[in-house]
N, C-alpha and C positions, 0 to 999 in steps of 0.2 A: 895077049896078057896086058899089053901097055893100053889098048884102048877100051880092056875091059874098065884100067884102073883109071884111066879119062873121063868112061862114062860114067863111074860109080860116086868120080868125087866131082861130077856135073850135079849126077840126081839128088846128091849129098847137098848143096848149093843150093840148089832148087827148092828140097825141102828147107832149110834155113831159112834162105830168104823168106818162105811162107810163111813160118812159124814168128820169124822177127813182126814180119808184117800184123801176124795176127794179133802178136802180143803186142804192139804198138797200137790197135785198134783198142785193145782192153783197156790199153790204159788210159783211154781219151780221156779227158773229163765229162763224166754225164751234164748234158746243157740242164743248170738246174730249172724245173717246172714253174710256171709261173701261179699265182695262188690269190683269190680272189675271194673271202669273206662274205658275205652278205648277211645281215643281221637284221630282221624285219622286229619290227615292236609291236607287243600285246597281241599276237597273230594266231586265230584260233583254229583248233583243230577241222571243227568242220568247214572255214571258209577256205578251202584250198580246194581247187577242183579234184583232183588225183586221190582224194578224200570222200570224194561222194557218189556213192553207189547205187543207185542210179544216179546221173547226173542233174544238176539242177540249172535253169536259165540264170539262178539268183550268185552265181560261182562262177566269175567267169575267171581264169588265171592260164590262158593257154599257151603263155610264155612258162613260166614256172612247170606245168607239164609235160612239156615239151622236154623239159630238162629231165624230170626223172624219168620220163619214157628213154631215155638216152645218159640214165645216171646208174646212180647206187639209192633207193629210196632208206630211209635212213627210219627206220619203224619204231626203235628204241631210243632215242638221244633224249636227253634228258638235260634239262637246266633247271635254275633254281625258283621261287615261285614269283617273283618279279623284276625289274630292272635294273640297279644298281649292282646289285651282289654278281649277278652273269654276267653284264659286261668286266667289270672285275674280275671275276673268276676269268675269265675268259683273256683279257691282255695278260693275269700275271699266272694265267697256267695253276691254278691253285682251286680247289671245294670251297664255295666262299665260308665256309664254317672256318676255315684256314687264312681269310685274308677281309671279308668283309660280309655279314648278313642283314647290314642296316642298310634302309633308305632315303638317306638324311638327304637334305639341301646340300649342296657343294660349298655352304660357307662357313660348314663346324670345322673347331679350328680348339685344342689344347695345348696350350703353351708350354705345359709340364713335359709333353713325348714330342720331340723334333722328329722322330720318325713314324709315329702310328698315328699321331693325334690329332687324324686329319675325318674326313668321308672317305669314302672308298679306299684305294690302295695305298696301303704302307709306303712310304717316302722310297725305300731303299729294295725294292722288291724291282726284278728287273722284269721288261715288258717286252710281249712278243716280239714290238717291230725290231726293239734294238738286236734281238739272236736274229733276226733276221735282216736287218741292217749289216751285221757281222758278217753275214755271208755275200755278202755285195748284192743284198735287192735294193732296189727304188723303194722305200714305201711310204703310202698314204693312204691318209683318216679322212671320210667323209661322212659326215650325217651327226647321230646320238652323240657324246663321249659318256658322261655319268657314269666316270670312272678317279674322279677325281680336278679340284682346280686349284688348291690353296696356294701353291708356286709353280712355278715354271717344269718343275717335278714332273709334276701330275698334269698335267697337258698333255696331248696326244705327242708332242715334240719331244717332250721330257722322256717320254717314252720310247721314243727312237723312230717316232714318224718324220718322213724329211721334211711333209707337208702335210696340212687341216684346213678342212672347210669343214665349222661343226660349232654345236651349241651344247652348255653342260650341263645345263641342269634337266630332270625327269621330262621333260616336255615345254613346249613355248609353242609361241602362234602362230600358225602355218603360216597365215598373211602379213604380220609383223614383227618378228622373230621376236617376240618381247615376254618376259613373264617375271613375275615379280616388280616390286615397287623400291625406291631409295627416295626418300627425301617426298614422298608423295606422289615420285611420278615413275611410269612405267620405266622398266631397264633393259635392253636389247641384249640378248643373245646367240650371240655370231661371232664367231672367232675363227682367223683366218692366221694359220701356223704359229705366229710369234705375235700377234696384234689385235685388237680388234678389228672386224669386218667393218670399218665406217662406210664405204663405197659402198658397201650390197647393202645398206639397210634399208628396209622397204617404210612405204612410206604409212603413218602409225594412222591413217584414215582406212588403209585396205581391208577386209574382211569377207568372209564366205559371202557375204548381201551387197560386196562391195568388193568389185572385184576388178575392174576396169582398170587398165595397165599397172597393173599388180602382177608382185611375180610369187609364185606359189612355192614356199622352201624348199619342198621335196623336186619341184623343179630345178629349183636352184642349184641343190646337191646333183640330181640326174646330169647336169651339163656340167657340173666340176667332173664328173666322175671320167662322163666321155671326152674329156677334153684330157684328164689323165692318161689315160689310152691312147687315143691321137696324138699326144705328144711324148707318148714313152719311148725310150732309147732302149732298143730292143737289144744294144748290147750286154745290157744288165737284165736281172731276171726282177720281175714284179709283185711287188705283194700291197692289193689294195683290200684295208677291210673298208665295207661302204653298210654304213648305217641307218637304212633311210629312220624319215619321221613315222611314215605310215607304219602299221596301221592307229599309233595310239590319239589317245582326245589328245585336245579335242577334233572331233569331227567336222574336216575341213577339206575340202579336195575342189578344184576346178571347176564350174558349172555342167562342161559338156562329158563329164564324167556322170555325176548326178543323173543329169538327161538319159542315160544309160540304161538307168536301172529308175526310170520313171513307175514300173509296172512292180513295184514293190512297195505297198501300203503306207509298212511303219519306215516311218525318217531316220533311225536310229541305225537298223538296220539297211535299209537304201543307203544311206553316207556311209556305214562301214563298208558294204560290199565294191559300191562303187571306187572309198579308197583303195580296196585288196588291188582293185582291176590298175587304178594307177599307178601300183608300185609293180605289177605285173608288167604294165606297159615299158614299162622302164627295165626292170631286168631286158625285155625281151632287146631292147635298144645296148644294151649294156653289151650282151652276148652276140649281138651283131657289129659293133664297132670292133670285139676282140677278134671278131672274125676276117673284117676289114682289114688289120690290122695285121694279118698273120698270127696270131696267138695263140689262139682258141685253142688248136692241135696241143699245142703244150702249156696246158691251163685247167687248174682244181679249180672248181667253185663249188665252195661251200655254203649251203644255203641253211641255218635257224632262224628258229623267234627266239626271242629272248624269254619265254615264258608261258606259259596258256593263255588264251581268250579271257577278259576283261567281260566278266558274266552278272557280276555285280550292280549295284542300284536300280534295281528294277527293267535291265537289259540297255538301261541308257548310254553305255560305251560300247554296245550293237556287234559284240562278238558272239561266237557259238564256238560248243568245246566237244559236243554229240558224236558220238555216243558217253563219253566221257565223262566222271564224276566231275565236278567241283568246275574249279578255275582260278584264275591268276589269285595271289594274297592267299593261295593256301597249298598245303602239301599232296591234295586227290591228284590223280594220274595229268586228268582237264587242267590243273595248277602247273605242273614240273615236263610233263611228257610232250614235248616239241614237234610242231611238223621240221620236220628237216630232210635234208638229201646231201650229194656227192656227185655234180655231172662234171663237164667239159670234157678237155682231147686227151687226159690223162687215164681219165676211169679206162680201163681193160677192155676190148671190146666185146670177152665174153660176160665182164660184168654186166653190160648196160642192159637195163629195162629189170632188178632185179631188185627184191627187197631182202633188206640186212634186219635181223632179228636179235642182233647181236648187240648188249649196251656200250654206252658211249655216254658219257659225261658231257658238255659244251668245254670244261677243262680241259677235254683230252685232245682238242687240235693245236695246243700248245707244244706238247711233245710229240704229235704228228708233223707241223709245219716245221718243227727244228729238223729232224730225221731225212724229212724230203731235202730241206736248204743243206744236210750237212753239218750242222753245228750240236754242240752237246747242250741239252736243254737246262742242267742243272744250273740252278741258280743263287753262284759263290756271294755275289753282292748281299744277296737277301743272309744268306747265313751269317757271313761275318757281323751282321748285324741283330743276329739273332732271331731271325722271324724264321716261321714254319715254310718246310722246302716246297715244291711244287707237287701234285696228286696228280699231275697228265699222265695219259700210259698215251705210246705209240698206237694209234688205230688203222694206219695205212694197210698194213699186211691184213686186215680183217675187210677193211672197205676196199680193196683192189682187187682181193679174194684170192689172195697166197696163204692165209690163214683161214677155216673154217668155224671156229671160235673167237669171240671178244677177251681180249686178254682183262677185261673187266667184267667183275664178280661183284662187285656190289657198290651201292651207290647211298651213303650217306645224303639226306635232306634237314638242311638247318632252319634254326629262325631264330627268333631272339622274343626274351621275356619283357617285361614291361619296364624295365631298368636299361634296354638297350642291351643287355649280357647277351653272348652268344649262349644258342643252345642244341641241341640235336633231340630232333621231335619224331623222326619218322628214319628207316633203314628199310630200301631192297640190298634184299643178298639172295642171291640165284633168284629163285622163280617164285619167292616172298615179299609179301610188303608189310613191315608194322609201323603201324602210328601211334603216337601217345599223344595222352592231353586233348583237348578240347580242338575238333576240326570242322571249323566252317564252312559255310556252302556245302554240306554235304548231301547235293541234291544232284538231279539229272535234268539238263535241256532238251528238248525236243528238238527233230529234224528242222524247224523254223523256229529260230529263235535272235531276238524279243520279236512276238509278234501282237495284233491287237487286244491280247487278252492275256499278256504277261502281268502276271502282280505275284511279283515273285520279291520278297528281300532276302537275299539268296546268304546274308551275314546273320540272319535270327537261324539259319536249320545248321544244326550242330549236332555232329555227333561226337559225342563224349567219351570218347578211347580211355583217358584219365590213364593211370598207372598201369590199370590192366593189359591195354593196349587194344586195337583193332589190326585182325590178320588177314590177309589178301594173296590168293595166287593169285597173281596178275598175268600169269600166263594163261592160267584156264578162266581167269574170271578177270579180263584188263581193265573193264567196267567198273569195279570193286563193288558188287552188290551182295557177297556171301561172307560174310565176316566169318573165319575159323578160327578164330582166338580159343573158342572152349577145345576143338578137335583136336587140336597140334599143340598140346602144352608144353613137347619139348621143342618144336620149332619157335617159339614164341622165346624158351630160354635162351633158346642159341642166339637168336637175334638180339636180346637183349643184353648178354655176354658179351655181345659184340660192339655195343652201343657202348655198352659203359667203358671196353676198352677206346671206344675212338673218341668218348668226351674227356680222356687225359690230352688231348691235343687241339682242342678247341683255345680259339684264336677270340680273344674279346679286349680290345683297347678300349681305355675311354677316349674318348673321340673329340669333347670338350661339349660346346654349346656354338651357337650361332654367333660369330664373329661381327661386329657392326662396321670392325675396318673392312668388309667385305664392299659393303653399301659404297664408304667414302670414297674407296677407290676407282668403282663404277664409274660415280659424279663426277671425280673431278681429275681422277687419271684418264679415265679411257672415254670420255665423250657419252655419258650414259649406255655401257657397256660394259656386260660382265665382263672378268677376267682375273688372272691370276695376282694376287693382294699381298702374300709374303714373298722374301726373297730364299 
C-alpha cells in the first residue's frame, strides 16, 4: 500500500511538473514578427510579370514573382487614385475621404487650424510607426513621404520613425533630387530624419544623358535600406516601410538598365519597363540581405502601388493597367485596384503560392501591423482632438488564412470638387460598383501599351455617370464594360443609401494656400533644401 501511495504521488509529480512546463511554454512571449512595407509609385497593373498571361520579354520582375509564388497574391486591395491621399491613408490608418483626398505641394499651410491646416495629415492624428514604436520596433522611412512637411509633426520622425532617408514632395529628379524652384533656383529634396541630406546631394549637372559618377536616388534609397538591415539589432523586432521613387516620372533609371530592354520600340515605354526591372532588382537584394541576416523566417512583406498605372497624356508616363478600365487620376478598377501581395517566413506555408479574393483597403494594414506588434490601433490623440477615428479593419486572419472571408464589405472611393471640398463619387459594396459624376479616362489599353500608334488623350473619353450613376459587377465583369444601372434599380438605391450615410462623415479642412515662408526657409535655413518651415 505504501508504495502504491509512493508511486501515485511520483506519477502525480511527473504530471505537474509537465503541465507547469507546458504552461510556462504558453506563456512565452510570441517573438513579435518583423514587418516590412514596400510601396512602389504609379505601378501598373499590367507591368508586373505574375500579371501577364502568357508571359511577355517586355515584363521582366522575377524578384517580385518569386515572392508571390511563395506569398498571399493579394487580387482585391484597393488604394485611392493617386499619391498623396494613400500614403496618408496609409501611415494614419484612415479612407483618405477621412484624413486627406487632395494632392497639394507640401507647402500649404492655414494659419486659422494649428491642426488640419496643413497638406496631407492632420497635425494630431497618430502614425503607424509611433503604435509601432510603442511595441518596441526599430523603425524606418525610406524613399516617397508626401504625407506631409509643414513642422517637424509631419516628417516621417514626427510620425514615430527613428530614422528617414526621403523626399516630400509628389516626385523630384532621379539624378539631382531637386524639384521646384525659390528664389529662381532649383531646391533639393533629400531629407535625412531631422535635417537636410546636404552630404548625399548629388551633383545638379547629372541627368538620364549625364550620368557619369552620378548616383541614381532609388539607388541611394536601395543601399539605405540594406544597410538598415545589416545593421538591425535583432533584439528588437523591425518595421521598415521603403518607398521607392520607381516606377513614377519622370523617366529616369541607370543606362544598363535601359540597355535591357533595347528591343522595345517606344522610349516611354522601354524606360518604364526597364524602371519596373530596377526596383525589382532591388527588392530581390532586399529579400536576400533579410535572408543574410536571419530574418526573413520572421518577416511580413507587404508589397502595393500606391495607385494604377499613370495612362494618361498620350501613354508618355509609359504605364499599362490591361485589361483594366481607366487609370491613375480616376475612380475605374485601372485607377484604385493595386497589384499587391503578402510573402516572407510569416505567410502560413499552406498559404503560399495562393490568391486572396478577399478586399482590403491599403488603410487596413494599419490595424493589421498593430494586432501582429500587440498594440491597440485606436487612435486617442486624434479624438481628443476631434478628427475622425481610424477605418482599418485587421486583415491578418484573412491573409494567413484563419479566416475565409474579408472582414471588409465595402470600400468607399473619394475625391474632391473644384473648391478642394472632399467628396465621395464612387462605392463598392459586396460584388457592386457605383460611380457618379463625370469619369475620365473611361477607356481600355491594349496588351502593349503606349506603343507607336498610341494617340489616345485618354482625359477627353468620359463617361458621364452624372446623378444617375454607372453600375458594375466587378466580380462578373472586373473590366467594368456592362453598365447595369437600368437592371438593378434597387442595387443602385442601396448603394446610394449608403453613400449618403457615409458623406455625414466626410473629413474636408481648408488647408490654406501655398505658404512663401516655405521657399525662405529652403534658402537660407537649410542650404537650398526643402524641409520643415513651422515650429
Amino acid at each position: 500500500y505504501q508504495r502504491r501511495v509512493r508511486g501515485s504521488k511520483s506519477s502525480m509529480r511527473t504530471v505537474l511538473f509537465f503541465a507547469l512546463l507546458l504552461l510556462a511554454i504558453n506563456c512565452q512571449p510570441t517573438k513579435k514578427p518583423n514587418i516590412v512595407f514596400i510601396l512602389a509609385d504609379d505601378y501598373g497593373w499590367a507591368n508586373v510579370g505574375y500579371h501577364r498571361n502568357p508571359p511577355t520579354p517586355e515584363v521582366q520582375t522575377p524578384n517580385i514573382d518569386a515572392l508571390v509564388s511563395n506569398g498571399v497574391e493579394l487580387d482585391r486591395q484597393y488604394a485611392f487614385m493617386f499619391c498623396s491621399p494613400t500614403r496618408s491613408a496609409i501611415q494614419s490608418g484612415r479612407n483618405p475621404i477621412h484624413v486627406n483626398v487632395l494632392n497639394l505641394e507640401p507647402t500649404f499651410y492655414n494659419p486659422q487650424d494649428p491642426v488640419s491646416g496643413f497638406s496631407a495629415i492632420p497635425r494630431n492624428m497618430t502614425g503607424i510607426a509611433t503604435k509601432m514604436k510603442s511595441a518596441g520596433y526599430a523603425t524606418h522611412m525610406v524613399g516617397k513621404w508626401d504625407a506631409g512637411m509643414a513642422t517637424p509633426d509631419h516628417t516621417p520622425q514626427g510620425r514615430g520613425y527613428d530614422t528617414s532617408l526621403h523626399y516630400f514632395h509628389h516626385a523630384n529628379d532621379y539624378w539631382t533630387s531637386r524639384t521646384g524652384v525659390c528664389n529662381g533656383k532649383p531646391v533639393v529634396d533629400l531629407w535625412n530624419t531631422d535635417h537636410p541630406a546636404i552630404n548625399m546631394t548629388p551633383s545638379a549637372s547629372c541627368s538620364q544623358t549625364n550620368q557619369s559618377g552620378c548616383v541614381y536616388e532609388d539607388a541611394l534609397f536601395q543601399q539605405h535600406v540594406l544597410n538598415i538591415v545589416n545593421n538591425h539589432d535583432v533584439s528588437s523586432p523591425l518595421f521598415l516601410f521603403w518607398a521607392p521613387h520607381n516606377v513614377h516620372a519622370p523617366l529616369e533609371v541607370p543606362q544598363e538598365f535601359v540597355d535591357k530592354f533595347s528591343f522595345i520600340d517606344v522610349s516611354y515605354r522601354r524606360l518604364y519597363h526597364a524602371m519596373v526591372n530596377y526596383m525589382d532588382t532591388a527588392i530581390g537584394n532586399l529579400v536576400q540581405a533579410l535572408k543574410n541576416k536571419g530574418l526573413y523566417d520572421n518577416t511580413l512583406i507587404v508589397f502595393s502601388s500606391d495607385n494604377g498605372g499613370p495612362i494618361y497624356n498620350n501613354g508618355t508616363a509609359g504605364a499599362n493597367n490591361y485589361p483594366l478600365r481607366g487609370g491613375k487620376m480616376n475612380n475605374w478598377e485601372g485607377g484604385v485596384r493595386v497589384n499587391a501581395f503578402a510573402s516572407g517566413g510569416l505567410i502560413p506555408t499552406e498559404r503560399r503560392g495562393s490568391k486572396e479574393e478577399g478586399y482590403i483597403a491599403v488603410w487596413d494594414w494599419y490595424a493589421t501591423f498593430c494586432a501582429l506588434a500587440g498594440v491597440d490601433p485606436t487612435d486617442e490623440r486624434a479624438a481628443k482632438a476631434g478628427l475622425p477615428p481610424i477605418d482599418s479593419l485587421n486583415v491578418w486572419p484573412l491573409v494567413s488564412g484563419q479566416n475565409s472571408t474579408s472582414p471588409r464589405t465595402e470600400i468607399p472611393l473619394g475625391s474632391s470638387d473644384t473648391k478642394d471640398v472632399t467628396t465621395l463619387d464612387a462605392l463598392i459594396l459586396g460584388d457592386w460598383k457605383l460611380l457618379l459624376g463625370p469619369n475620365a479616362q473611361a477607356g481600355w489599353t491594349g496588351p502593349v501599351y503606349p506603343n507607336s500608334t498610341t494617340n489616345w488623350i485618354s482625359k477627353n473619353t468620359v463617361d458621364h455617370c452624372g446623378l444617375k450613376g454607372c453600375l458594375f459587377n466587378i466580380r462578373e465583369d472586373p473590366t467594368e464594360h456592362f453598365d447595369l444601372v437600368d437592371q438593378h434599380p434597387e442595387i443602385v438605391a442601396q448603394l446610394k443609401s449608403r453613400m449618403e450615410e457615409i458623406r455625414k462623415t466626410l473629413f474636408s479642412p481648408n488647408r490654406g494656400q501655398v505658404d512663401p515662408s516655405a521657399c525662405r526657409h529652403a534658402t537660407y535655413q537649410y542650404d537650398n533644401h526643402w524641409g520643415p518651415w513651422l515650429s
